[in-house]
C-alpha positions in Angstrom: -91.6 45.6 -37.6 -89.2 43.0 -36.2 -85.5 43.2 -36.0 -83.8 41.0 -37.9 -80.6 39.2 -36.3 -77.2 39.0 -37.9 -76.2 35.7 -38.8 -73.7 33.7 -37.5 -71.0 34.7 -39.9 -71.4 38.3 -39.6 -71.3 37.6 -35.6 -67.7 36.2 -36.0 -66.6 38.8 -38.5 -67.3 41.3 -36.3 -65.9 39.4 -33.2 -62.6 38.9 -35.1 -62.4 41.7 -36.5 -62.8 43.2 -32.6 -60.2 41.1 -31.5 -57.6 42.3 -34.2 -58.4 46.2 -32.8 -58.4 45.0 -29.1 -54.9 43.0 -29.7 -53.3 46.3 -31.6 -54.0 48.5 -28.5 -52.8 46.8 -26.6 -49.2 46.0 -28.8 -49.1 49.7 -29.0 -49.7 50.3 -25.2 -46.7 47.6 -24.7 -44.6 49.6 -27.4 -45.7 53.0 -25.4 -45.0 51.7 -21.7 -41.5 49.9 -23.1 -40.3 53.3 -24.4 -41.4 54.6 -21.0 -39.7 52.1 -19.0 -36.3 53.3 -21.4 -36.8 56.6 -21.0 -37.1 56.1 -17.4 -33.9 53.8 -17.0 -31.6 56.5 -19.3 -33.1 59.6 -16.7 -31.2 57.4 -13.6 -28.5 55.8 -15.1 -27.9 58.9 -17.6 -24.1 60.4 -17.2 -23.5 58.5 -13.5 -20.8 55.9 -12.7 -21.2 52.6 -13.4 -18.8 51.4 -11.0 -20.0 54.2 -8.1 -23.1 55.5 -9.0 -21.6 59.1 -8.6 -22.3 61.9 -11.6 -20.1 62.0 -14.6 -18.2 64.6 -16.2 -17.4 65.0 -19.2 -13.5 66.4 -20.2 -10.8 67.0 -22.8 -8.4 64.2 -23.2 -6.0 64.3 -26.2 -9.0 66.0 -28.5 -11.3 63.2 -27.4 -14.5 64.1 -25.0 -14.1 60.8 -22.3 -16.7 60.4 -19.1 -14.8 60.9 -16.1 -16.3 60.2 -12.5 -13.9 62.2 -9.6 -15.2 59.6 -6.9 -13.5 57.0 -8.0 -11.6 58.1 -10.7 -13.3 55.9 -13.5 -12.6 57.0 -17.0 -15.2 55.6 -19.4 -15.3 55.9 -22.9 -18.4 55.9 -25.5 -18.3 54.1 -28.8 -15.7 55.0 -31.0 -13.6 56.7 -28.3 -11.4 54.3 -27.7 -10.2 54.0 -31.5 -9.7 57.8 -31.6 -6.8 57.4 -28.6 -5.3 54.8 -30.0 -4.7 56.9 -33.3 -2.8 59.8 -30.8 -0.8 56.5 -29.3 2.0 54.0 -30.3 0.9 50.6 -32.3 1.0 49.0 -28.9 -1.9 50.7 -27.7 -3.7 50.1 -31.5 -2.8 46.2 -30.8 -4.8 46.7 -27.2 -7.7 47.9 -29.2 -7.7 45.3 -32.1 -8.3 42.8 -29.1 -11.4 44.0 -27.8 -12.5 44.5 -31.7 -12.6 41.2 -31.9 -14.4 39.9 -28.7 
């Protein structure tokens, strides 16, 4: 009994067709060590000053939840946060706002 080779075209099917599984791994292992990488990046920078690197707290101002850091007295505010104090404030302070709106 003698074996009897694939031809050439089956060769190259399979070839290809192991080359499309062997590129997917390894666009998934990219995806997986990507979300790593952010996940690892969020853990450090998470809640800490960007201008001091100390811890953030978080704290009441005027019904609005604002990041504070009590090293260097930074106030930072998350999306949104800054259109909810200007509604408490004058139209001045709304007019601040509609300028970084529209950068």
């Amino acid at each position: 009994m003698t074996v009897k080779k694939p031809s050439e075209t089956e060769e190259e099917y399979f070839a290809r067709e192991e080359a499309v599984r062997r590129h997917a791994l390894a666009v998934e292992k990219a995806r997986e060590l990507e979300q790593q990488h952010l996940a690892e990046l969020k853990s450090l920078h998470w809640m800490k000053c960007p201008k001091c690197g100390f811890d953030l707290e978080a704290v009441k101002f005027k019904d609005v939840t604002v990041d504070k850091c009590f090293h260097c007295n930074g106030t930072f505010l998350d999306a949104g946060e800054l259109e909810q104090l200007a509604g408490h404030e004058s139209s001045l302070l709304q007019r601040i706002v509609s300028v970084f709106k529209r950068g």
